[in-house]
C-alpha positions as CSV (number, residue, x, y, z in Angstrom):
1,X,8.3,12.5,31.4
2,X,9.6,8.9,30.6
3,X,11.0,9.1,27.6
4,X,8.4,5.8,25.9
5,X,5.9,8.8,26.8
6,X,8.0,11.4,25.0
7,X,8.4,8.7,21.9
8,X,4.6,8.2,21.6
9,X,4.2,12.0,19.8
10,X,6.8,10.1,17.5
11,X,5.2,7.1,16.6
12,X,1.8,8.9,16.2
13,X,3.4,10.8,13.7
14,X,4.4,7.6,11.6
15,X,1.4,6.1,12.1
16,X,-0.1,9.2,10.2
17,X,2.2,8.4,7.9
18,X,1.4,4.9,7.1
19,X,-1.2,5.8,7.3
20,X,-1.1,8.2,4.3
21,X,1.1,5.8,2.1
22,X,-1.7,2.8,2.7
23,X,-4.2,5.2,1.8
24,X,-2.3,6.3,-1.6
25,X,-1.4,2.9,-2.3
26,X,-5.6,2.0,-2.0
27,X,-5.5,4.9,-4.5
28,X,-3.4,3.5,-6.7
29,X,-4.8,0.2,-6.6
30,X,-8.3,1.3,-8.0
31,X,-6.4,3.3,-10.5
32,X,-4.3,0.1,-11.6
33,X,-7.6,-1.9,-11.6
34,X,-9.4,0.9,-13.6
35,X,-6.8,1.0,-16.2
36,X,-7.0,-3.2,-16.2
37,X,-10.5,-3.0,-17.2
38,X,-10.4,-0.8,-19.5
39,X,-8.0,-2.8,-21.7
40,X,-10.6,-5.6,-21.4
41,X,-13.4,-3.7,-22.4
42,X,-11.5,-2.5,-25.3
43,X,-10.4,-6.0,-26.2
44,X,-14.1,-7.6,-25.5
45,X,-15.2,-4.7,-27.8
46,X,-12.6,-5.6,-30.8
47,X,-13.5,-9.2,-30.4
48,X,-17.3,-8.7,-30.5
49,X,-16.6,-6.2,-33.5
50,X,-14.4,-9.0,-35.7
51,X,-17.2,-10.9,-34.8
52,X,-19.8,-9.0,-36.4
53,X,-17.4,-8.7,-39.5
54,X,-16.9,-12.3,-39.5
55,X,-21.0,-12.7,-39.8
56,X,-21.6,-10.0,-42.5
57,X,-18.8,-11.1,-44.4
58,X,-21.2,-14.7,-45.5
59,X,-22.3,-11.9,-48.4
60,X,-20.8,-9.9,-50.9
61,X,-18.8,-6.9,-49.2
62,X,-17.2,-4.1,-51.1
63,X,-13.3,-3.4,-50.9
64,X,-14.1,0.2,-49.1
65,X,-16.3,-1.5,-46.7
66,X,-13.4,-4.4,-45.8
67,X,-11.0,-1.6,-45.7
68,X,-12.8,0.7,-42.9
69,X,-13.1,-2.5,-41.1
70,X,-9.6,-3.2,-41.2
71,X,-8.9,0.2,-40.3
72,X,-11.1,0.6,-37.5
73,X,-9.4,-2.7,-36.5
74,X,-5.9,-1.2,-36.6
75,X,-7.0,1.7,-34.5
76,X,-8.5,-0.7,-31.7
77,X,-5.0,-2.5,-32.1
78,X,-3.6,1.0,-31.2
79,X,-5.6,2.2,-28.6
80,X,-5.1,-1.0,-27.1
81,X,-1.2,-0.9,-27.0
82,X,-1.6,2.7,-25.4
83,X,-4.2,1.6,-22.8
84,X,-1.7,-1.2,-22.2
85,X,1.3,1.5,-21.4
86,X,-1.3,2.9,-19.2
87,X,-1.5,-0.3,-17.2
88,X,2.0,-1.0,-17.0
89,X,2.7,2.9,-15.6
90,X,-0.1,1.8,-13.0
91,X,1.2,-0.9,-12.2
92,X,4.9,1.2,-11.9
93,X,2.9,3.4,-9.5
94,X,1.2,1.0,-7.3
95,X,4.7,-1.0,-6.7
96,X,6.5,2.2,-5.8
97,X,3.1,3.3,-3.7
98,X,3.1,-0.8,-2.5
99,X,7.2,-0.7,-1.5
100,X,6.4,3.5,0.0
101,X,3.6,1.8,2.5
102,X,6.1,-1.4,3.2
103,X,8.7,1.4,4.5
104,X,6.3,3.6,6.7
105,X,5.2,0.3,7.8
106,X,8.5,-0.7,8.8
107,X,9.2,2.4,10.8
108,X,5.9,2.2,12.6
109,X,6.8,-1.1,13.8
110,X,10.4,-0.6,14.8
111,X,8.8,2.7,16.7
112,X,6.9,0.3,19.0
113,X,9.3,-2.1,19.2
114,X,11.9,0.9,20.4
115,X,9.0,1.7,22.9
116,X,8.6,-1.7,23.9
117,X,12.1,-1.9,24.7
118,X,12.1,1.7,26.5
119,X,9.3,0.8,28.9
120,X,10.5,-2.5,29.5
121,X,13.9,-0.6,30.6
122,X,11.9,1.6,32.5
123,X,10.0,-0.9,34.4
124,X,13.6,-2.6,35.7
125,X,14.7,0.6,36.8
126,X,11.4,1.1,38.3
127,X,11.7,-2.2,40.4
128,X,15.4,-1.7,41.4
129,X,14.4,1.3,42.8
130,X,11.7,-0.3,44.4
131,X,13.4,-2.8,45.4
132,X,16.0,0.2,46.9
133,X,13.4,1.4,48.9
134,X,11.6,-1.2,50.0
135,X,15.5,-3.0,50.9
136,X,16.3,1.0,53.1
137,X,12.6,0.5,54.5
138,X,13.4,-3.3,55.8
139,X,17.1,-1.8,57.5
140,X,14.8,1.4,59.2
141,X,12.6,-0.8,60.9
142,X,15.3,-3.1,61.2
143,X,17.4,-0.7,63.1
144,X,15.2,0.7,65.1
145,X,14.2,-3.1,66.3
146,X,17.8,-3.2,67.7
């Protein structure tokens, strides 16, 4: 068995494996954009919420009132800066998911192009010994001409 045939077992294998790291890094992509939207719901939400404060407030409000307000505010504020540290650890995940797919891409590639280069040596030394043969066939009929 040539040995470009023998290397194909190889680079099936690291096409599995790209193929495994593209489909983690898809993965990791929806959770990145999952997390993204999330922190814009929650800041649509606190927007639309001061909003509503900023239109009931055209009245008399009590201190108690203003207060829960403000403190429903603050806890927005907080969930915000968590769902933020979410979306920077996806993002963290996707790069490292984005630079593990770049490598098993890399392999696959230089796989073929080591193949490439195998069968391409394996063709020359297919048509020297052609050429061998059909060079010893020419000198037979040669020879026997004589």
């Amino acid at each position: 068995m040539l040995r470009s045939q023998r290397l194909s077992v190889v680079l099936t294998l690291e096409e599995r494996k790209e193929k495994a790291a593209l489909e983690k890094m898809a993965e990791a992509q929806q959770h990145h954009e999952a997390q993204r939207q999330q922190i814009e719901n929650l800041e649509r939400y606190q927007q639309e919420y001061r909003e509503q404060i900023r239109s009931s407030q055209k009245g008399v409000v009590s201190v108690a009132r203003l207060q829960g307000w403000q403190a429903f505010i603050a806890q927005l504020d907080q969930v915000i800066v968590q769902q933020q540290k979410l979306l920077t650890q996806a993002e963290e995940r996707l790069q490292a998911c984005r630079e593990e797919w770049q490598r098993a891409w890399e392999r696959r590639r230089g796989m073929e192009k080591y193949i490439e280069t195998c069968r391409q040596h394996e063709q020359r030394e297919q048509d020297v010994r052609d050429q061998k043969q059909m060079d010893e066939a020419a000198g037979r009929i040669l020879a026997r001409r004589r």
